[in-house]
C-alpha positions as CSV (number, residue, x, y, z in Angstrom):
1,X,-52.8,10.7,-9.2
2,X,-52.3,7.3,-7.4
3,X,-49.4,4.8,-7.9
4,X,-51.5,2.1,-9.9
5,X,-52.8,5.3,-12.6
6,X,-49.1,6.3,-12.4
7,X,-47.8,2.7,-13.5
8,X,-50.9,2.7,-16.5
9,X,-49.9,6.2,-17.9
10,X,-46.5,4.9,-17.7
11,X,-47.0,1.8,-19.5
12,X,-49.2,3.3,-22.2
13,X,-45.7,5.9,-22.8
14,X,-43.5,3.4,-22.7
15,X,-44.1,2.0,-26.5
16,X,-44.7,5.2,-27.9
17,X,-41.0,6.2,-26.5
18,X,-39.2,2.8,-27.6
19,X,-40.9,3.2,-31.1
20,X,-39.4,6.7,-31.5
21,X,-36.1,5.0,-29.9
22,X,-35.9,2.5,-32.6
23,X,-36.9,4.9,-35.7
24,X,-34.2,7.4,-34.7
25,X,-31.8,4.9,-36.2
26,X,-30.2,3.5,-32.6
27,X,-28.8,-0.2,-33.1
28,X,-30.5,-2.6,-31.3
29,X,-27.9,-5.7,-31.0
30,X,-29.0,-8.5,-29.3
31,X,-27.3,-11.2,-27.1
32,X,-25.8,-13.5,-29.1
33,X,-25.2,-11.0,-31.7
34,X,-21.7,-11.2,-33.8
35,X,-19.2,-8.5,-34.7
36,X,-16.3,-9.5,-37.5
37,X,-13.1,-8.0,-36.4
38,X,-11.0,-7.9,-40.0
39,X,-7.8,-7.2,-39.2
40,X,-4.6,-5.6,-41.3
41,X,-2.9,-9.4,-41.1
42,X,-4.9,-11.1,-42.7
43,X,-7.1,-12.2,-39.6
44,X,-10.7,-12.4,-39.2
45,X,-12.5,-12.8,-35.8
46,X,-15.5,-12.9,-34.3
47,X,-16.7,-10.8,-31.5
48,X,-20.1,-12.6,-30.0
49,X,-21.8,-10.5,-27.3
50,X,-22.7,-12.4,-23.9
51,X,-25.7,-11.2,-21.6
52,X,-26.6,-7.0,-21.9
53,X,-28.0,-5.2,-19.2
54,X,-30.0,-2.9,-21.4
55,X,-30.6,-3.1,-25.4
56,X,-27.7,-1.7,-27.5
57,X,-25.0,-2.8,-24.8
58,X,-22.5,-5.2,-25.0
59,X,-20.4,-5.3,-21.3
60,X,-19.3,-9.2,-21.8
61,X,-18.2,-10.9,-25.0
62,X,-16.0,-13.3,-26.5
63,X,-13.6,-13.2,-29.3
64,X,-13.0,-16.3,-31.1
65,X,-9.4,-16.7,-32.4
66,X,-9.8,-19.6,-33.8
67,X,-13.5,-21.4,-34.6
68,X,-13.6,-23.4,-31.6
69,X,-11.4,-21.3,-29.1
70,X,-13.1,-18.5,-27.8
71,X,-11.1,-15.8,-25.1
72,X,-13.9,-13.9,-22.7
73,X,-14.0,-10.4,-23.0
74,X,-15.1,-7.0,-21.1
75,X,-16.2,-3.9,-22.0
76,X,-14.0,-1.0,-20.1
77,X,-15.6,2.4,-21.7
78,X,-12.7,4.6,-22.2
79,X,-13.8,8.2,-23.2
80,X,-15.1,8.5,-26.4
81,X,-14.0,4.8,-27.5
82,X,-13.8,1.7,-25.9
83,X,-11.8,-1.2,-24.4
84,X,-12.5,-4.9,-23.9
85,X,-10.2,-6.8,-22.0
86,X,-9.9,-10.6,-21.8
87,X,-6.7,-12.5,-20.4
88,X,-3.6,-11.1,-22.2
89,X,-5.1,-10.1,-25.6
90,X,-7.5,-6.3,-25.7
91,X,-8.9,-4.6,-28.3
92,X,-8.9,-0.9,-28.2
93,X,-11.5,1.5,-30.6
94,X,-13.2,3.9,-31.9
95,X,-16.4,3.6,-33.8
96,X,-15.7,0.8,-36.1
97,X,-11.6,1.5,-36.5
98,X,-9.7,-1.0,-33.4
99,X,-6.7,-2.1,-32.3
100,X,-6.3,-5.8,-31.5
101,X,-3.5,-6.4,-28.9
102,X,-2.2,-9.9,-28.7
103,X,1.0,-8.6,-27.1
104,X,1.9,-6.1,-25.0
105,X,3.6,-3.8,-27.8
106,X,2.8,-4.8,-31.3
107,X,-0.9,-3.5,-32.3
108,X,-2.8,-4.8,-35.1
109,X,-5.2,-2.4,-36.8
110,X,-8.7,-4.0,-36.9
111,X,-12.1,-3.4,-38.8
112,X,-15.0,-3.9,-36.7
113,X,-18.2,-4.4,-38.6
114,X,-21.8,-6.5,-38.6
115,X,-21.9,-10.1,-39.4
C-alpha cells in the first residue's frame, strides 16, 4: 500500500470514527463557548473558552467578573480535576463542583454548568 492509498483509506475512516465519537455522548464545546460559574455568594460568572487545540478542550479562557471586565484564564490539569489560573484569582474543580479563589485563603464554592 502506497502513501496516497494510505491517506484515502484514512480519510474514508476518519468520519466513520468522529461519528461514533460524537454518538458516544463526548461534549463537543466550541470556541467561544460559555460556562456559568454560580457561586455560594450570590455570584454568577461566565467562563468563555478562547482558541482549543482539539474539540472538547478548553486550555485558555476568560472569566468575566463583571459584564465588561473579563480576567484571562489557563487550564493547569491537576489529576483527576482541574485548575485555571489567571492573575491573582483561580478556580479549582472537579466535574462540575469548583472553587473560585479571589484571595489567597477564603474559597468560594462554585457551580459550573452550560449556558
Amino acid at each position: 500500500m502506497n502513501f496516497k492509498q494510505a491517506m484515502f483509506c484514512g480519510l474514508l475512516v476518519l468520519p466513520v470514527s468522529l461519528g461514533s465519537v460524537v454518538s458516544a455522548g463526548a461534549e463537543i464545546i466550541l470556541p467561544g463557548a460559555s460556562l456559568s460559574v454560580s457561586c455560594a455568594n450570590g455570584g454568577n460568572y461566565v467562563l468563555q473558552s478562547g482558541p482549543v487545540a482539539s474539540p472538547g478542550e478548553i486550555v485558555t479562557a476568560r472569566l468575566y467578573l463583571k459584564p465588561h471586565r473579563a480576567v484571562p484564564m489557563r487550564l493547569i490539569p491537576m489529576g483527576d480535576g482541574y485548575r485555571y489560573a489567571g492573575r491573582g484569582i483561580w478556580l479549582d474543580g472537579i466535574g462540575q463542583q469548583a472553587l473560585l479563589y479571589r484571595s489567597k485563603y477564603q474559597p468560594t464554592p462554585c457551580v459550573i454548568g452550560r449556558n
